[in-house]
N, C-alpha and C positions, 0 to 999 in steps of 0.2 A: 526461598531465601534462607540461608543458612544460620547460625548460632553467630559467625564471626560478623556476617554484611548486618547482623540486626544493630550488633554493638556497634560496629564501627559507624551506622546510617545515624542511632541515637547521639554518639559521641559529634557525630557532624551539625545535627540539629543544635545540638549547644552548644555548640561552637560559632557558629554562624546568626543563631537569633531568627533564621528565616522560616517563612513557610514552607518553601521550598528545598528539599536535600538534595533530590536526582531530577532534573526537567527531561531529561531523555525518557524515564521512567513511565513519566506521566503523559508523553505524546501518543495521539490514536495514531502514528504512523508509526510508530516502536515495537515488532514484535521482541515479544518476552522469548529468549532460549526455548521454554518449557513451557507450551500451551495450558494452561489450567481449565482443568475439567474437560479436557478434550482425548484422556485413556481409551477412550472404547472407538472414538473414529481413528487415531492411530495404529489402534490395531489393526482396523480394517484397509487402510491403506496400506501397511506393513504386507499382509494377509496377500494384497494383489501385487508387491514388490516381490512376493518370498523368491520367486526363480532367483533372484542377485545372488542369494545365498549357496545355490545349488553349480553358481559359475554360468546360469544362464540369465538371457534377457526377458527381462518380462514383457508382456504382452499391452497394448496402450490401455491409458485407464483414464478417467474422467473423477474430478473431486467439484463439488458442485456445493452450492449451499447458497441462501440470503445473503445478503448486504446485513455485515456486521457479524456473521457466523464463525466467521477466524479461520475462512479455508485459506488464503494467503501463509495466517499466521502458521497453521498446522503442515503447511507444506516446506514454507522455512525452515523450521525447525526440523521437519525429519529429513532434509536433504543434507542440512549442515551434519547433522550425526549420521548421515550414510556416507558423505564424504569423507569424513576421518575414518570411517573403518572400513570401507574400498576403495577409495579415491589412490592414486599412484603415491601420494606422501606417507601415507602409511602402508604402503606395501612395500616401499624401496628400504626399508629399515629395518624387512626382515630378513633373517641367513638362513639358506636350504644346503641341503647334502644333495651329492652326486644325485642325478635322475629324481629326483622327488620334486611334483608335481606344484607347481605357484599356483596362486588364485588369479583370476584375471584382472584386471582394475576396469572398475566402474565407476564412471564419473557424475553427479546427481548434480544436473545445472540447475537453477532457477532461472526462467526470465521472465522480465513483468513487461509485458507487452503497450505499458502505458508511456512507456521512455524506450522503448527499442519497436521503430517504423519503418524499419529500412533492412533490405537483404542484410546490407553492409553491416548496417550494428547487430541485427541478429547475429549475423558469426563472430563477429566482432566480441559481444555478449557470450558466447559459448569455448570462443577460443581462450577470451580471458580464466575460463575454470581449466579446461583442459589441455593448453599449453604451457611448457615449464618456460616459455620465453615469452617476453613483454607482444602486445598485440598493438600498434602503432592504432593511434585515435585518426592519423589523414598520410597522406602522402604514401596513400596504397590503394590501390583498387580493389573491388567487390569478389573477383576474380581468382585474386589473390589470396584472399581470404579463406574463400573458398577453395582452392587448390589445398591449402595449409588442414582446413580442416580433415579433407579427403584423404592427405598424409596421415596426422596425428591418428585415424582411425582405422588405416587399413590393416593394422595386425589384426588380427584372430581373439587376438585377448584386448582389445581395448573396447569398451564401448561406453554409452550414456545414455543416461536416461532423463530427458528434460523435460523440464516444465515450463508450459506457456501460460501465465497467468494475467487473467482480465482479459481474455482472447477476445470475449466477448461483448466488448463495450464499445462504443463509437468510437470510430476512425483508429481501431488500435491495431496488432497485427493477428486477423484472425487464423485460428487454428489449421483452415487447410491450406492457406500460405504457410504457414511453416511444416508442415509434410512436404510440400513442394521443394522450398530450402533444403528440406533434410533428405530429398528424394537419391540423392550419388550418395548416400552414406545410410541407407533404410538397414541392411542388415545387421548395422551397429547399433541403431539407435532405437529408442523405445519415448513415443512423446505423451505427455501427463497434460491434458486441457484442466487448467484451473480456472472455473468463473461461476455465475450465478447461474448459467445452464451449462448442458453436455453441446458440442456442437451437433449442427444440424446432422442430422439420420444416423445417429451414433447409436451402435448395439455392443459397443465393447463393457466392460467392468467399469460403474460407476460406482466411488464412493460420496454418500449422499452424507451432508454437515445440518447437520438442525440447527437452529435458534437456539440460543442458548438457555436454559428454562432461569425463573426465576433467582435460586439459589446458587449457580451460576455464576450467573452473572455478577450477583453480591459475589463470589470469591475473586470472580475476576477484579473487577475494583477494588475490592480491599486488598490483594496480592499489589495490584501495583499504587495504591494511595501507602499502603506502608513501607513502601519502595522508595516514593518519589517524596512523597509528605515529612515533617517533623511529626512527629509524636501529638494525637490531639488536635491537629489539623480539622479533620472533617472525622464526624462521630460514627457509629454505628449504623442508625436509624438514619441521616441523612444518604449514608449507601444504600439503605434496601430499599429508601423511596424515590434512589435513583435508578434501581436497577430495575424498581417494577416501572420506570416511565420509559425508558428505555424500550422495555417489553421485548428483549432478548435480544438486541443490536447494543454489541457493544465497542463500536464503532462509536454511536452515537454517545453512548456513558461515559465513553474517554471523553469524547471532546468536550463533553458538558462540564466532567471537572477542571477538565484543563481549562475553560473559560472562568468557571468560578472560583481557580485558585487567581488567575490573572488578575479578578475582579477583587479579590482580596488584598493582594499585594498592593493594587493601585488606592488602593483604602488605607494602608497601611497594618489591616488588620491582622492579628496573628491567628484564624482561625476561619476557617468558611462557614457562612451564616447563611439561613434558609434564603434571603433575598439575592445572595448571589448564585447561589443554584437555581433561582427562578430566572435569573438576569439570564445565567448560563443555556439553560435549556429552552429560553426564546432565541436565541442566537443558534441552535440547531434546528434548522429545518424538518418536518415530520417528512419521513420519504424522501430525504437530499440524497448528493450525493457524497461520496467519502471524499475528506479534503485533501487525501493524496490524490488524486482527478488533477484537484487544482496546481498542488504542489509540481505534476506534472507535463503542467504547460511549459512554453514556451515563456522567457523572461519579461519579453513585451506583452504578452498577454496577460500574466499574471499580475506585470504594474498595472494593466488597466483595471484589471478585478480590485485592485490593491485602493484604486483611486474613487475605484464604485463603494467600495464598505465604506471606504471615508466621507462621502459626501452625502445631501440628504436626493436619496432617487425616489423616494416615494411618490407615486403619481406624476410622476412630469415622463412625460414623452421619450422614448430614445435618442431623437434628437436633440433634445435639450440638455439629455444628461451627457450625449457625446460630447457636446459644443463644452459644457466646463470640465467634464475628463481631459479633453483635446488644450484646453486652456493651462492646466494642468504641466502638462506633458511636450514632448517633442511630436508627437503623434498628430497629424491633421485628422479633422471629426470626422470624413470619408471613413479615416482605417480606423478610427476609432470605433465609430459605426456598424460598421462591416466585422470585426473583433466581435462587437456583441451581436451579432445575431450569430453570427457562428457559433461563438460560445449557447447560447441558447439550442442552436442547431443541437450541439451536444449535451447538453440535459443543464449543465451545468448553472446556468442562470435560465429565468424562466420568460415569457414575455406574458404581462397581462394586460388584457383589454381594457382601455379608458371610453370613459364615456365619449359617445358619437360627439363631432363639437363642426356639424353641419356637412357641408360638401366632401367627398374625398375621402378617401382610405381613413380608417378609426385607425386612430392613433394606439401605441400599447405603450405600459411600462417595462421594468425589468424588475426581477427579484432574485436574490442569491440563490440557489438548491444549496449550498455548501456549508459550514459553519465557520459564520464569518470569522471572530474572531481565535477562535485557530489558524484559520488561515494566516491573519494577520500577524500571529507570533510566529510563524512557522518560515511563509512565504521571506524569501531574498531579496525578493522587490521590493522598491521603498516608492512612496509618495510625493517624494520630493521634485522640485521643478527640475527639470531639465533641459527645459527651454533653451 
């Protein structure tokens, strides 16, 4: 953050009276432009891009790391700054003499494989970077799309380099489907598996993301609480005994403030106090999963999640808890039902075993993996009836 956003973020703080200056700042689904503390895996990534530079494509590569490591965030961040200085918008804006030699354009996609399930929106997803014309969301076929791309690529000098990220996680779109996709257009394109493994029997160039160590992690939350926060908000010492609970996810450190600045506001308080960081960091789950997972569902699903934080599910049956979700909602307790064990299917909710209670299949509860109330600020879904 620069000299002028400091002033202008304090001038805003007092201005407004709130805890809050930037809320986008403070979401664990916000990356930051500028990874902090992440120079040395940049390079390395940089390192197995270098051929871009030389006018060639580089070779596939794998960026791997834990849950909360900022392989997402680091990959964002250096596609957006490859875009601006190969991507075709900064190339069309420079003037050459007779015969002297352009650079090619190279186009650096990202795609997050947790909201693109489908051939169709994969290109859909890649056309939208590499096409100077609008990419129609329906009233076109898969075909289509794909013809389009096969165009935009058959020069000599056009290629990209993408990235599939979260390849790895249930039901998303895994990594050798999209080689497949990409199979009429392989000598353009160059693909980047981003997730918590390399795919299966992968020997190519892996750049591997640590945990973030202790101090860290403190910059990473104090970069963005002085971002998002007024002035004073939350002290020194409550960051570095968040950072060491965290234990190098910070994934999970976002969300915990972001719960206990919510916890604050709804107090009226002008400051976070140890009890709402305790509040906060039981409302993340140890070993959850990231609450963009959730953010990523589908809207009916997500109202159902939406209706499970809200209500009390401890210990009663799934059945029980469908029948008042279902009461709820427009949803009959069948799909309600059938909703949550899928979701469980997917890591996202859990099922636990209730005590035997005689004849017949033991019955289970549910529990969130997610951090509920993130979710709950985040999610578009509401709880309202709809009956």
């Amino acid at each position: 953050m620069n000299l002028q956003e400091r002033i202008a973020r304090r001038r805003s703080a007092h201005k407004d009276q709130g805890v809050v200056v930037d809320h986008d700042h403070l979401s664990p689904v916000v990356h930051r432009p500028e990874p902090v503390g992440r120079g040395p895996v940049l390079e390395q990534l940089l390192d197995a891009l270098e051929p871009v530079f030389d006018g060639e494509l580089p070779s596939p590569v794998a960026v791997v790391g834990p849950p909360g490591a900022g392989t997402s965030a680091i990959v964002v961040a250096l596609f957006d700054a490859m875009n601006d200085r190969f991507g075709e918008s900064s190339q069309s804006i420079r003037t050459t003499t007779r015969g002297e030699r352009t650079e090619p354009t190279t186009w650096f996609v990202y795609v997050d494989a947790r909201r693109v399930g489908s051939s169709f929106a994969f290109y859909r997803a890649l056309l939208s970077v590499i096409s100077p014309e609008p990419v129609p969301e329906s009233g076109i076929g898969t075909g289509a799309l794909h013809d389009r791309l096969c165009d935009r690529l058959a020069r000599h000098d056009r290629r990209a380099v993408v990235a599939i990220d979260h390849h790895d996680e249930p039901e998303t779109l895994a990594y050798d489907r999209v080689c497949e996709l990409l199979e009429p257009v392989d000598d353009s394109v160059s693909p980047v598996a981003v997730g918590a493994m390399p795919p299966d029997d992968w020997s190519a160039t892996t750049v591997s993301v640590p945990p973030y160590r202790h101090h860290e992690l403190v910059d990473v939350v104090t970069d963005r609480t002085s971002t998002a926060l007024a002035p004073g908000v939350i002290d020194h010492e409550s960051v570095r005994n968040l950072a060491m609970w965290a234990d190098g996810n910070a994934h999970d450190a976002l969300a915990a403030v972001f719960a206990a600045t919510a916890y604050a506001r709804e107090e009226g308080a002008d400051r976070i106090e140890p009890d709402h960081l305790e509040r906060a960091k039981a409302a993340v789950p140890e070993d959850g999963v990231h609450v963009d997972r959730t953010l990523a569902l589908s809207e009916t699903r997500q109202q159902v999640l939406s209706h499970l934080v809200s209500i009390d599910s401890d210990d009663r049956p799934i059945r029980e808890v469908a029948d008042e979700i279902a009461s709820r909602s427009s949803l009959t307790a069948g799909t309600v039902k059938r909703f949550l064990y899928e979701l469980a299917d997917r890591g996202v909710i859990e099922r636990v075993p209730l005590p035997a209670n005689g004849t017949g299949r033991r019955p289970s509860a549910i529990e969130p993996r997610f951090p509920t109330t993130a979710f709950r600020s985040l999610s578009s879904a509401t709880t309202t009836d709809d009956g």
